[in-house]
FITOR-754777 format. One record per residue: chain; x, y negated, z of N, C-alpha, C, O in turn; residue number from 1. Coordinates in nm, 4 decimals. Example, Ala and Ser with C-alpha at 12.3 -4.5 7.8 and 13.67 -1.06 7.14 Angstrom:
2
  chaine       n.X       n.Y       n.Z      ca.X      ca.Y      ca.Z       c.X       c.Y       c.Z       o.X       o.Y       o.Z  num
       A    1.3190    0.5690    0.7800    1.2300    0.4500    0.7800    1.3200    0.3300    0.7800    1.4236    0.3319    0.8465    1
       A    1.2850    0.2250    0.7080    1.3670    0.1060    0.7140    1.2900   -0.0030    0.7870    1.3409   -0.1138    0.8039    2
This chain:
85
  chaine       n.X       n.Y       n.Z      ca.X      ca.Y      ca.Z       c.X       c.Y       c.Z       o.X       o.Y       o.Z  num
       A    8.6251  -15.8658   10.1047    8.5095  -15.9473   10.0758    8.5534  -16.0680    9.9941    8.6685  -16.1069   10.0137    1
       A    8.4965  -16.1173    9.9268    8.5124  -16.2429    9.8105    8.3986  -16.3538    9.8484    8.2827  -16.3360    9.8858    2
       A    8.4782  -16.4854    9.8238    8.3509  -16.5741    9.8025    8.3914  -16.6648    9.6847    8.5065  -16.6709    9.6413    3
       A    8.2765  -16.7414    9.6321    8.2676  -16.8454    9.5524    8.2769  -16.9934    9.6367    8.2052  -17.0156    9.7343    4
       A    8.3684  -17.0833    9.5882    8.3742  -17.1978    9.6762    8.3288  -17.3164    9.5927    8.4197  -17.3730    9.5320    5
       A    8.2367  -17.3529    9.5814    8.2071  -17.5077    9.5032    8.1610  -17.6421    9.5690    8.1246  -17.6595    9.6853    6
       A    8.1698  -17.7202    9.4815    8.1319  -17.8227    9.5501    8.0435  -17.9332    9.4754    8.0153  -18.0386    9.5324    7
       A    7.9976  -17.9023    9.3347    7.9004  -17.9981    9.2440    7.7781  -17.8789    9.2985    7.7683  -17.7894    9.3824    8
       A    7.6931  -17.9461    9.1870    7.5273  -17.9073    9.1554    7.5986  -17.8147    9.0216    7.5474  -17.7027    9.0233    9
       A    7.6606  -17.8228    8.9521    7.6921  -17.7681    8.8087    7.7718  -17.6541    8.8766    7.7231  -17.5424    8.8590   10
       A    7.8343  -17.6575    8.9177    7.9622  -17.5244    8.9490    7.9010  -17.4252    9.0360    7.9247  -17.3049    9.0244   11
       A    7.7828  -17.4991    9.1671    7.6935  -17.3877    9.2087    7.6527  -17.3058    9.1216    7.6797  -17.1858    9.1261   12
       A    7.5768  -17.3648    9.0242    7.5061  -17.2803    8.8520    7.5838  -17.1650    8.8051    7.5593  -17.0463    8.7834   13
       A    7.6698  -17.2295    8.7983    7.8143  -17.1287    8.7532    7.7910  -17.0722    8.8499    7.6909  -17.0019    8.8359   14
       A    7.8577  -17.0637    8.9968    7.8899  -16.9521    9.0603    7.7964  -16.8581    9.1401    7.8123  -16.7706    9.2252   15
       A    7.6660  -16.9286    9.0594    7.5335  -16.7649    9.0755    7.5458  -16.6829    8.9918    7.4777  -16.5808    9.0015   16
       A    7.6415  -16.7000    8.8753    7.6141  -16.5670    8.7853    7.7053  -16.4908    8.8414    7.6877  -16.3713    8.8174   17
       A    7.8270  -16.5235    8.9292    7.9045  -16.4345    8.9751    7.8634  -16.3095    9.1142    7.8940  -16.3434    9.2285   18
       A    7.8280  -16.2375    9.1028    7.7260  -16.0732    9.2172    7.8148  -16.0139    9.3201    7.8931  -15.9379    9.2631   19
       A    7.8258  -16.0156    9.3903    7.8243  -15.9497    9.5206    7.9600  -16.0187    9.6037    8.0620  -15.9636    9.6451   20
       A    7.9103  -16.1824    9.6106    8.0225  -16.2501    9.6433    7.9797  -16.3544    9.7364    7.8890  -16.4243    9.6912   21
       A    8.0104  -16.3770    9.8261    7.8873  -16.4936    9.9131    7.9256  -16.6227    9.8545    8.0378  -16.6314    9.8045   22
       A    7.8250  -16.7518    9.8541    7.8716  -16.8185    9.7741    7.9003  -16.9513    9.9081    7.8337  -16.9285   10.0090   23
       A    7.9637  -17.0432    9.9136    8.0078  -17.1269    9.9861    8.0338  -17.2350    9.9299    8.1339  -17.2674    9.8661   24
       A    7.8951  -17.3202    9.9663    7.8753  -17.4579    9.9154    7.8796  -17.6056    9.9775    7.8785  -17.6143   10.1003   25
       A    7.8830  -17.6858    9.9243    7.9063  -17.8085    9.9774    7.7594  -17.8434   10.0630    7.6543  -17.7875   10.0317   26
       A    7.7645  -17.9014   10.1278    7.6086  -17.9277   10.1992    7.4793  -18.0027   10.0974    7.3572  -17.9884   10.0911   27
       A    7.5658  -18.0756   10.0356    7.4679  -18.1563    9.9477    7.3864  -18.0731    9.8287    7.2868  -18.1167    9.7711   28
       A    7.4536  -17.9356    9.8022    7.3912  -17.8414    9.7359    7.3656  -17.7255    9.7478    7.3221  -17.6737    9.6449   29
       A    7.3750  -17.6613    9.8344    7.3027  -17.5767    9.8994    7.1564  -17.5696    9.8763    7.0716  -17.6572    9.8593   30
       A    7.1496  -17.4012    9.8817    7.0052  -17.4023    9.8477    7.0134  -17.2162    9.9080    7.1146  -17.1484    9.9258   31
       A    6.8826  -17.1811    9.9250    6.8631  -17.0293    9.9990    6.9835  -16.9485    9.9658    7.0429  -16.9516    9.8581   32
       A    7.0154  -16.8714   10.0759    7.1474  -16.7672   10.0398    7.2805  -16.8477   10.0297    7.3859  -16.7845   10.0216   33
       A    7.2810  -16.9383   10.0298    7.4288  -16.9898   10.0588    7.4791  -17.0376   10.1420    7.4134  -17.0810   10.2366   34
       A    7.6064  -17.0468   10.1376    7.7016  -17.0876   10.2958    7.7227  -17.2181   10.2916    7.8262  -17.2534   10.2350   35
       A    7.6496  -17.3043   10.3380    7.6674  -17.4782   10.3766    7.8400  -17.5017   10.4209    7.8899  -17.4570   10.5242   36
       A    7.8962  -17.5634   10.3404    8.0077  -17.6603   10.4554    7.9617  -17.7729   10.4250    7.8666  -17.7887   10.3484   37
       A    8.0412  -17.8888   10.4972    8.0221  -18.0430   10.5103    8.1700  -18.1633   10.4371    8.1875  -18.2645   10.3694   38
       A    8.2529  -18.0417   10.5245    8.4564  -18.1075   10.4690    8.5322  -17.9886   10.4520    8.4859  -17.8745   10.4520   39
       A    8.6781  -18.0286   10.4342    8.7413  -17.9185   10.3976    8.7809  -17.8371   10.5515    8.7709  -17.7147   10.5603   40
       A    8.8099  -17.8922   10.6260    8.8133  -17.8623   10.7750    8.7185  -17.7123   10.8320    8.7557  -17.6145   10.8969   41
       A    8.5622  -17.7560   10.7640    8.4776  -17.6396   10.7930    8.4694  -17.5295   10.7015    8.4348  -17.4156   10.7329   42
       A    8.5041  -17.5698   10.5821    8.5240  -17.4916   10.4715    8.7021  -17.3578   10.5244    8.7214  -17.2370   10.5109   43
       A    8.7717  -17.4529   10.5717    8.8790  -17.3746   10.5936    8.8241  -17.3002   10.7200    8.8344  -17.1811   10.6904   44
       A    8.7883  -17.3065   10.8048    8.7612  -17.2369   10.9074    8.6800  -17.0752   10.9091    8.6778  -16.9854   10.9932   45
       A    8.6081  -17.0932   10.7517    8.4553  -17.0141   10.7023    8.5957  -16.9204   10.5844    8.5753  -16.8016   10.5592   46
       A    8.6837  -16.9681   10.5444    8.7241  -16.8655   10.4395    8.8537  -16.7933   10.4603    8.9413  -16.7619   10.3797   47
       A    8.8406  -16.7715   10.6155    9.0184  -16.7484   10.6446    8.9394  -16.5819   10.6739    9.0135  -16.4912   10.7119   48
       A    8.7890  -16.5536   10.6529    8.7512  -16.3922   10.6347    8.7622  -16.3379   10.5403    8.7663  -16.2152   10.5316   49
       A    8.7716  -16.4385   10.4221    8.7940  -16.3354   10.2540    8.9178  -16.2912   10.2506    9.0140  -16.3253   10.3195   50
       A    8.9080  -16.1947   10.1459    9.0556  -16.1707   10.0887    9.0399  -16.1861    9.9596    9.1092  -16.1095    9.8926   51
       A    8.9878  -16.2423    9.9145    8.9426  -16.2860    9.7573    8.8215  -16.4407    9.7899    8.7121  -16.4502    9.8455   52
       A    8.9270  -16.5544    9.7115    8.8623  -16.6964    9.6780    8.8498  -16.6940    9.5271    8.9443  -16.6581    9.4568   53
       A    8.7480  -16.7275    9.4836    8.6974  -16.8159    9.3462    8.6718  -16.9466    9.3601    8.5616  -16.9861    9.3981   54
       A    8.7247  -16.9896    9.3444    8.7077  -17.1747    9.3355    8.6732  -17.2227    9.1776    8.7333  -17.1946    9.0738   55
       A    8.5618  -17.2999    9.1976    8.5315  -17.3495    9.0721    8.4774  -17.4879    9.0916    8.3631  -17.5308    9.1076   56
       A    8.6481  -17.5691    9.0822    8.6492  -17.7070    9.1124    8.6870  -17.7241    9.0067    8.6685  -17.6655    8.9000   57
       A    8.7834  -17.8693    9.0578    8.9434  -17.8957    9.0502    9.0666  -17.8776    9.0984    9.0800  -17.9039    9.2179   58
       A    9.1588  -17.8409    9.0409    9.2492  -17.7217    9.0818    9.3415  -17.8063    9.1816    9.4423  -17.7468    9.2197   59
       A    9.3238  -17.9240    9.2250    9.3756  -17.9950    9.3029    9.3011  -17.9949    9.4574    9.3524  -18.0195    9.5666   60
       A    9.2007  -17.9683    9.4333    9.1087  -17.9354    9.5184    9.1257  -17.7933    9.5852    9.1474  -17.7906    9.7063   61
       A    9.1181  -17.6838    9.5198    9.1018  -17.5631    9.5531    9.2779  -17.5624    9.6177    9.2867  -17.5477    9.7396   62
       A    9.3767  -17.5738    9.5585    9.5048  -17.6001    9.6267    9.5223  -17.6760    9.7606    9.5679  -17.6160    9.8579   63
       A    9.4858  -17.8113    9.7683    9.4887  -17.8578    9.8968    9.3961  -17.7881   10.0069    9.3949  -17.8262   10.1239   64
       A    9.3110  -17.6722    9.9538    9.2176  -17.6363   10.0649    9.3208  -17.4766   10.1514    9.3587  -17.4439   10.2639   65
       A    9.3250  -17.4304   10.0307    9.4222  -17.2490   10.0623    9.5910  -17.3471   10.1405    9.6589  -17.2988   10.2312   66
       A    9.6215  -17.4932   10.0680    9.7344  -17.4815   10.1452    9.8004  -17.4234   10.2986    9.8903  -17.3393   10.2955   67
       A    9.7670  -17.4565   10.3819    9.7613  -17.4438   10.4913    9.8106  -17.2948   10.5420    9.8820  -17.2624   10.6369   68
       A    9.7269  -17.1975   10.4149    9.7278  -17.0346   10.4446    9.8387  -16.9961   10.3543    9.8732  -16.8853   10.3952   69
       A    9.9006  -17.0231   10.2701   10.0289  -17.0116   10.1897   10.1144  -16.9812   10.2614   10.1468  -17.0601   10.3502   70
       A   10.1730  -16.8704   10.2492   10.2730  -16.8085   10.3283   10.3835  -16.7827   10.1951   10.4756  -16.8565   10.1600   71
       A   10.3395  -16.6513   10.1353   10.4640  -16.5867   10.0296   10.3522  -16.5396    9.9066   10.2304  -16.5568    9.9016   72
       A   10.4523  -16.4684    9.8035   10.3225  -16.4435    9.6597   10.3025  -16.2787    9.7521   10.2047  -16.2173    9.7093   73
       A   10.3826  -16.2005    9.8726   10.3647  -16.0684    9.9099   10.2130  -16.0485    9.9576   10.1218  -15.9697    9.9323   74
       A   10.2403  -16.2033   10.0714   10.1177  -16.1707   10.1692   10.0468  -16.2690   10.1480   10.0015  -16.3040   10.2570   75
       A   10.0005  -16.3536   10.0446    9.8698  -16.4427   10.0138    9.7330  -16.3760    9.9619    9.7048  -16.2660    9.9144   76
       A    9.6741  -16.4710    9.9869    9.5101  -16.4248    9.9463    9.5154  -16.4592    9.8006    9.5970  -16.5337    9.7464   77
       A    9.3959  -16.3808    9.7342    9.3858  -16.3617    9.5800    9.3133  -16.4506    9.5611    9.2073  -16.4352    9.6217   78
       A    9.3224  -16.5909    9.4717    9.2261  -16.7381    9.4690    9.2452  -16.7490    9.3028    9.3526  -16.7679    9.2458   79
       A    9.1450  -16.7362    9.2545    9.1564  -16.7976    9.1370    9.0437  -16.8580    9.1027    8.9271  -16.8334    9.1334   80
       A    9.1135  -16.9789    9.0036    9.0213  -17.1150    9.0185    8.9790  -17.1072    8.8769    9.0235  -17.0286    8.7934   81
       A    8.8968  -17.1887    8.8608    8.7962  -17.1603    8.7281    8.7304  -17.3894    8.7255    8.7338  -17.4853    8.8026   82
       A    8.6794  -17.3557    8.5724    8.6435  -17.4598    8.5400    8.5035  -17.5007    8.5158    8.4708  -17.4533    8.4071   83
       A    8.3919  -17.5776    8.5764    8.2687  -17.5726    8.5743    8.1985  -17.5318    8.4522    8.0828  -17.4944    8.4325   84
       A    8.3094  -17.5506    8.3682    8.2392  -17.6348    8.2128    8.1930  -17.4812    8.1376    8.1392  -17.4804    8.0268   85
């Protein structure tokens, strides 16, 4: 399973064109069909079910969040980060 992880009003935009991926948003933008978090705390708790992250932050962002789950390049999850713009 895959999700989209954002956290503007702009990068949500972006990550509706991406299909059959749940999308996981910041609370302040949320809107029908998406997964509310609040911090990174609840956000980490909600994405330790994917095996595929899209992050479409800042890549400083999307890094300090997967840290935690970083093990090796054998057994990590597939995260690739993208740019709102």
């Amino acid at each position: 399973m895959a999700a989209v992880i954002v956290f503007t009003a702009k990068a949500r935009n972006t990550g509706t064109k991406l299909k059959n991926v749940d999308r996981l948003v910041f609370y302040k933008y949320a809107e029908k069909g998406d997964i509310p978090f609040k911090n990174v705390a609840e956000l980490r708790e909600k994405i330790v079910q994917y095996s595929k992250l899209v992050f479409i932050c800042a890549c400083g962002i999307a890094v300090r969040t997967i840290a935690p789950f970083v093990k090796n390049k054998k057994e990590d999850l597939c995260a690739l980060f993208g740019n709102p713009r």
